[in-house]
KOLMARSE-963559 format. One line per field, with one value per residue (C-alpha): residue in one letter; x, y, z negated. Coordinates in Angstrom, 2 decimals. Example, Ala and Ser with C-alpha at 12.3 -4.5 7.8 and 13.67 -1.06 7.14 Angstrom:
fidren	c(A	S)
px	c(12.30	13.67)
py	c(-4.50	-1.06)
pz	c(-7.80	-7.14)
This chain:
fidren	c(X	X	X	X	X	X	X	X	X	X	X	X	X	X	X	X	X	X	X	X	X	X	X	X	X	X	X	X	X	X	X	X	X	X	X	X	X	X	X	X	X	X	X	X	X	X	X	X	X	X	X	X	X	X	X	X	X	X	X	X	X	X	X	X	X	X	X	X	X	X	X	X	X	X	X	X	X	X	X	X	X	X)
px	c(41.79	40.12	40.60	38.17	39.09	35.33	33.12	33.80	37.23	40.50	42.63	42.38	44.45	42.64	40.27	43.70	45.34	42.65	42.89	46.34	45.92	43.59	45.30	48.05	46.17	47.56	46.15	45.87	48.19	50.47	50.98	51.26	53.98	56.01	55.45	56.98	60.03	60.21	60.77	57.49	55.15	52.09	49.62	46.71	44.61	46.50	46.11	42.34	41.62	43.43	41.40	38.38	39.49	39.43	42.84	44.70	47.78	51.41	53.39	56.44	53.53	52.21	55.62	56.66	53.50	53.78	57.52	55.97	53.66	56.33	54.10	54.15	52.79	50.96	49.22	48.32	47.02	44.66	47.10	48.50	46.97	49.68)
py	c(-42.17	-39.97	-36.29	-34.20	-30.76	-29.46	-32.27	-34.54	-33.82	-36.07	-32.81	-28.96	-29.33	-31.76	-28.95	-26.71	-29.60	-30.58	-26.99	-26.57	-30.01	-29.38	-25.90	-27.98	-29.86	-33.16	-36.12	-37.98	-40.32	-37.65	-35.52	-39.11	-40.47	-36.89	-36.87	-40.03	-39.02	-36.81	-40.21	-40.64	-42.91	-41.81	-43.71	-42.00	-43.65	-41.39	-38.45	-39.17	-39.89	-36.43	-34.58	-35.78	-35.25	-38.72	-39.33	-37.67	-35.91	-36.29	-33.29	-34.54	-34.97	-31.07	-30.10	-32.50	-31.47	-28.08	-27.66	-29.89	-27.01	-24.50	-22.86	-22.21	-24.59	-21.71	-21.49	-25.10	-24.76	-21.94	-19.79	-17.53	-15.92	-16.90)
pz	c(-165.46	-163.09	-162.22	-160.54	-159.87	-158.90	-159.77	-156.73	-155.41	-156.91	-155.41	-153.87	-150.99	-148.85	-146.75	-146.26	-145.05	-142.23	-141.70	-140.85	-139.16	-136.89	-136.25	-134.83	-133.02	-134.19	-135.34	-139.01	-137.40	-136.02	-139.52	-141.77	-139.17	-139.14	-142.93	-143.13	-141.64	-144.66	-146.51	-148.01	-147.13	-145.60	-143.47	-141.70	-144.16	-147.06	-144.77	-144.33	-148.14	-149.29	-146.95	-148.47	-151.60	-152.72	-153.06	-156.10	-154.43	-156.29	-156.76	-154.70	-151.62	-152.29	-151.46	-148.68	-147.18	-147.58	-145.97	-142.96	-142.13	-143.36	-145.88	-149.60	-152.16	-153.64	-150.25	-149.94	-153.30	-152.60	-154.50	-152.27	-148.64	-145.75)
């Protein structure tokens, strides 16, 4: 099964997450190693593929990634302004 959200995108968070990323100035490798310590696993590979959008994105990872950053899920989801 497949899920596009816009015609070519498996999720909606992947462009807020480079965002907030690159705001930090850390690297893929950086946020999927301190989002591991969350205890799931990420690899910079998982970080790359969500923010390209071609990697569906679990519910459990919305919010692990969300309290990393310290902002609400609404606002990763493009619910909410900061």
């Amino acid at each position: 099964m497949k899920i596009y959200w816009n015609g070519t995108s498996k999720n909606i968070i992947g462009e807020r997450v480079r965002e907030l990323r690159i705001k930090q100035d850390i690297s893929q490798r950086t946020l999927a190693a301190r989002l591991t310590l969350s205890g799931i696993e990420f690899s910079d590979l998982t970080v790359l593929r969500i923010e390209q959008g071609s990697r569906f994105v679990p519910d459990y990872e919305v919010a692990a990634i969300a309290d990393y950053f310290k902002i609400s899920t609404d606002f990763l989801l493009g619910r909410a302004k900061e």
